[in-house]
Structure formats: structure tokens, C-alpha cells
LUMDOKE-142932 format. One line per field, with one value per residue: x, y, z of N, C-alpha, C in turn; residue in one letter; residue number from 0. Coordinates in steps of 0.2 Angstrom, whole numbers. Layout:
BEGIN
neast (X / ...) .
nnorth (Y / ...) .
nup (Z / ...) .
caeast (X / ...) .
canorth (Y / ...) .
caup (Z / ...) .
ceast (X / ...) .
cnorth (Y / ...) .
cup (Z / ...) .
resn (A / ...) .
resi (NUM / ...) .
//
This chain:
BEGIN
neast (-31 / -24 / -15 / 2 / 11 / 24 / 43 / 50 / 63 / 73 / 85 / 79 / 67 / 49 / 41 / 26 / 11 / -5 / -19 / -35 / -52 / -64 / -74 / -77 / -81 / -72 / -59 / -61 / -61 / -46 / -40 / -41 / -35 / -23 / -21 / -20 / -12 / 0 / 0 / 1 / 8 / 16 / 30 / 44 / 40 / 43 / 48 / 36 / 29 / 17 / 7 / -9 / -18 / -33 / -41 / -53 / -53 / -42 / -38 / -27 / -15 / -16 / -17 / -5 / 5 / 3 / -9 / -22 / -31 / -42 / -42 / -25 / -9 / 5 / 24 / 34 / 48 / 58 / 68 / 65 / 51 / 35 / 21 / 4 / -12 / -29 / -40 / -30 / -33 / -27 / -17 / -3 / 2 / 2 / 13 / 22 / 26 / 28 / 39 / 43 / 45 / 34) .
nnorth (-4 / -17 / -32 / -30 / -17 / -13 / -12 / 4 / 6 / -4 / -4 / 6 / 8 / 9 / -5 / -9 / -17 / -19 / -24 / -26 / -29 / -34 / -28 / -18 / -2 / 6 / -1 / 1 / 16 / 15 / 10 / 19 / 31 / 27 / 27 / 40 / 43 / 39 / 41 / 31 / 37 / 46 / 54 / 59 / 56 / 42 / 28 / 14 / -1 / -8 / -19 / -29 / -35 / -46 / -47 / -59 / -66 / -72 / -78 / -83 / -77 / -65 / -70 / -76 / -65 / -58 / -49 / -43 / -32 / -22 / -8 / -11 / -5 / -9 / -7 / -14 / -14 / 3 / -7 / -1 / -12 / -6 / -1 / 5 / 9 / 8 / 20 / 29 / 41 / 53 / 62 / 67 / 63 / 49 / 49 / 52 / 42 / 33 / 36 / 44 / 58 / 73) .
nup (-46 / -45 / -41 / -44 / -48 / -61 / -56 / -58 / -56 / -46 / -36 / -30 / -28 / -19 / -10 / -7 / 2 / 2 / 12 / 12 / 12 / 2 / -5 / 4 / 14 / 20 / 13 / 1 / 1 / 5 / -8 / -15 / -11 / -8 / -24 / -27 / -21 / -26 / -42 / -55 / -68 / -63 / -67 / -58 / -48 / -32 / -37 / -37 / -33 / -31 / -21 / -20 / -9 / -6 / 8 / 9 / 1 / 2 / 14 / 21 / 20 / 28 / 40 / 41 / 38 / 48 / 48 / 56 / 55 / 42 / 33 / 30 / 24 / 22 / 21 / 13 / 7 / 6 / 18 / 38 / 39 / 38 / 46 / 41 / 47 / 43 / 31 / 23 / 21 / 26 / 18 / 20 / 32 / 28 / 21 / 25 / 36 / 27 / 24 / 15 / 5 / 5) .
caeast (-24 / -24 / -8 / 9 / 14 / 32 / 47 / 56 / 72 / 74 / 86 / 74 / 59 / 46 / 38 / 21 / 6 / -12 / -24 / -43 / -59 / -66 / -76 / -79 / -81 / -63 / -56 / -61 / -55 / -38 / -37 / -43 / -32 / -17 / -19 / -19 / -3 / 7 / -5 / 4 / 11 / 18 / 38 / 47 / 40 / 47 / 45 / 33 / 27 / 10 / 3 / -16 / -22 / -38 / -42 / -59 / -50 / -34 / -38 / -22 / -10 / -15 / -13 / 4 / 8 / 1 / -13 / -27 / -38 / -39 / -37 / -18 / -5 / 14 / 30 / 40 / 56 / 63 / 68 / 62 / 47 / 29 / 13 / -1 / -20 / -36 / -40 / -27 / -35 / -23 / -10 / 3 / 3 / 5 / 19 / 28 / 25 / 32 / 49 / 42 / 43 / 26) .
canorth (-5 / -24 / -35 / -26 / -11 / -15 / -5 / 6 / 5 / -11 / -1 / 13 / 4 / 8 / -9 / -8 / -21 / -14 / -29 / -27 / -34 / -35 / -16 / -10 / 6 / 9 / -3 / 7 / 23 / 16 / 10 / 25 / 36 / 26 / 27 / 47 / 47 / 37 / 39 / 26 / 40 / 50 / 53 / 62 / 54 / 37 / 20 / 9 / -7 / -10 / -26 / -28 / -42 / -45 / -52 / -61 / -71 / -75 / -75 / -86 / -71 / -61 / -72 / -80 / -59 / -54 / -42 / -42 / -26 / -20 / -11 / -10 / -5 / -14 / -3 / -20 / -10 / -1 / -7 / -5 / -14 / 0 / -3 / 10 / 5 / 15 / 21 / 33 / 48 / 58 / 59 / 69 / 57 / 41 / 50 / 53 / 35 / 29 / 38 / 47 / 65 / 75) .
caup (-44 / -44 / -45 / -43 / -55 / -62 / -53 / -63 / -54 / -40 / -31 / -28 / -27 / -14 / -11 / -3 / 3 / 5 / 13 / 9 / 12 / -5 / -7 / 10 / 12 / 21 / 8 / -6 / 4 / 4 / -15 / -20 / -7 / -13 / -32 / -28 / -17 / -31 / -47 / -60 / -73 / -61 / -69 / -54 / -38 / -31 / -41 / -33 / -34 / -26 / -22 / -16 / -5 / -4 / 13 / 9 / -5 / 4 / 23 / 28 / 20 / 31 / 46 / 40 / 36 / 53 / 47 / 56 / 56 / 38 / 26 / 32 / 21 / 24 / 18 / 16 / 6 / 11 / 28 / 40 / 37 / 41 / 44 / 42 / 47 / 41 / 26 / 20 / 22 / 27 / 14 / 24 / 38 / 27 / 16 / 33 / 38 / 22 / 23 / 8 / 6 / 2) .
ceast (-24 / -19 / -2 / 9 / 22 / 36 / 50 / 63 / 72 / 76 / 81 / 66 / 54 / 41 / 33 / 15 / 1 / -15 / -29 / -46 / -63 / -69 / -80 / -77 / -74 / -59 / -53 / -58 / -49 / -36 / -37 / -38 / -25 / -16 / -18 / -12 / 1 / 0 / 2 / 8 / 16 / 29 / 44 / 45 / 44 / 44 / 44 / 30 / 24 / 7 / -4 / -19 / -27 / -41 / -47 / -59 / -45 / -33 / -30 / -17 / -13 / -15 / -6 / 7 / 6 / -3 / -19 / -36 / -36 / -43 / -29 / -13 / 3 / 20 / 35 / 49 / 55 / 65 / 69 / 55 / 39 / 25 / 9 / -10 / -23 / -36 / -36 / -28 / -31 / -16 / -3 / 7 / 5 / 12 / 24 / 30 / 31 / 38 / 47 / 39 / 39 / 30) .
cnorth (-12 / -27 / -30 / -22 / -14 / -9 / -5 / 6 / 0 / -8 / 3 / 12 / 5 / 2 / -10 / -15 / -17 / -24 / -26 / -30 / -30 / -28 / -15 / -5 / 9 / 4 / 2 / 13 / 22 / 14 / 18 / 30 / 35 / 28 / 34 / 50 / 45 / 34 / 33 / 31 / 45 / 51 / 53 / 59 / 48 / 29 / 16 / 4 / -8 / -17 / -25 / -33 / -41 / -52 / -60 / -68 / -75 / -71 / -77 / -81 / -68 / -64 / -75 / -72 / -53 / -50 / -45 / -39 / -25 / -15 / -7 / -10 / -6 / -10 / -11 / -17 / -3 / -3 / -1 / -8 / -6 / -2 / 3 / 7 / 12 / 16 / 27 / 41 / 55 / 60 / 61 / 65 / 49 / 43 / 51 / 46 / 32 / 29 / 43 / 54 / 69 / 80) .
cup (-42 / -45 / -41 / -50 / -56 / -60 / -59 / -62 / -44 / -35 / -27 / -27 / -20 / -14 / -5 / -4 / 3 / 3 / 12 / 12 / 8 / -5 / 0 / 10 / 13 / 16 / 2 / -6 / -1 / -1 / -18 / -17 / -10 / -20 / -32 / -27 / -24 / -38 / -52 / -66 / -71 / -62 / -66 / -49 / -41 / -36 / -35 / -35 / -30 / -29 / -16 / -15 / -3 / 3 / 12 / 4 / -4 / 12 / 25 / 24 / 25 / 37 / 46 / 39 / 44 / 54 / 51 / 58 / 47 / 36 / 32 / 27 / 23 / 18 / 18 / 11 / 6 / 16 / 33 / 38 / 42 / 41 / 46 / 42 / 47 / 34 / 21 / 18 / 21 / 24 / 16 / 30 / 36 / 22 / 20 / 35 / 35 / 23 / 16 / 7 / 1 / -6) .
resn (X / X / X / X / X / X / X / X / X / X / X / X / X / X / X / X / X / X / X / X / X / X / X / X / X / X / X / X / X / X / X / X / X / X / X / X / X / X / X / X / X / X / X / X / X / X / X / X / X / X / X / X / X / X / X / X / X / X / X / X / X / X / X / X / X / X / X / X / X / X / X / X / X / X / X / X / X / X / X / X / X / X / X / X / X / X / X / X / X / X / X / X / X / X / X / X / X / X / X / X / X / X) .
resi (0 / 1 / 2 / 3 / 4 / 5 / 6 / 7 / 8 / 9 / 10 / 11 / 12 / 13 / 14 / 15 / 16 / 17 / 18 / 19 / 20 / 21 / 22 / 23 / 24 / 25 / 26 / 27 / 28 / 29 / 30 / 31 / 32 / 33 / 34 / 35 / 36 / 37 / 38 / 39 / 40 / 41 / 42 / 43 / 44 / 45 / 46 / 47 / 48 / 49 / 50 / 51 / 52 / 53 / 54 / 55 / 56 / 57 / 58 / 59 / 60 / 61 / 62 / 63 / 64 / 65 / 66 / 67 / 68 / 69 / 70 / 71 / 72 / 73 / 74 / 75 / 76 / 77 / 78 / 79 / 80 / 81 / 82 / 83 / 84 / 85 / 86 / 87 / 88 / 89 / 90 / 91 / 92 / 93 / 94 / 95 / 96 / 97 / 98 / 99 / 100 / 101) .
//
């Protein structure tokens, strides 16, 4: 899950961050926990647009974006802006977070 996936509908867009440090072990978690929450094919859930910064490659994003514990995923649409830190574990807890119902 590398890059940004294309939204299906702009209005309706959930627009997400996930920072990183290259494959640690909570990193990995939280790719892998996300790709679960919003697998890519999924028809009925919400259109999302994932983007994944890798701290390790791109330190001064995450100081000029304020992150610095990671992995940390960023709700930046719709507003307000969320931030969820850890590895995603919990998928109830970060569907709640979001605004986005289980």
C-alpha cells in the first residue's frame, strides 16, 4: 500500500496519512492493519485515499506535518483533522476514531 489509491468520489473521500519507519515491527502492524480496515476492492465501505510516508526517507515531512512518534496515522478529510498513534491493532477503536462506522 504504497503511494495514494485513487478516490472514488472526492466528496466522500476519506483522506488518510500513515507515517512509518521503514519495516519496523509497528510500522508493518500498521500497513498491514490498515490494508485490512479498507482492503482496496472493498465496493460498499467509504472511498479512501491512502497515502504512506516513510519517515526514514522523508524526516523533514514529518517535522513540518508535526509527527513525531510513529507509526501515526492522520485523518486529514474529512475535518476535523485525527490523529491515531500505534499500530492499528484495534480495529474498532481506530474505525471510531476516524468517524467511520465498523
Amino acid at each position: 500500500m504504497s503511494g495514494s489509491q485513487a478516490p472514488r468520489d472526492a466528496a466522500a473521500t476519506l483522506s488518510l496519512r500513515l507515517y512509518v519507519a521503514g519495516n519496523a515491527p509497528n510500522s508493518a502492524a500498521a500497513l498491514a492493519n490498515l490494508a485490512k480496515l479498507f482492503p482496496g476492492s472493498e465496493a460498499n465501505g467509504p472511498a479512501v485515499a491512502i497515502e504512506v510516508v516513510d519517515l526514514l526517507h522523508e524526516p523533514s515531512r514529518g517535522l513540518v506535518d508535526g509527527v513525531v512518534v510513529s507509526p501515526t496515522l492522520v485523518r486529514l478529510a474529512p475535518a476535523p483533522v485525527r490523529r491515531i498513534v500505534g499500530d492499528l491493532s484495534d480495529h474498532q477503536a481506530v474505525l471510531l476514531a476516524l468517524g467511520v462506522p465498523p
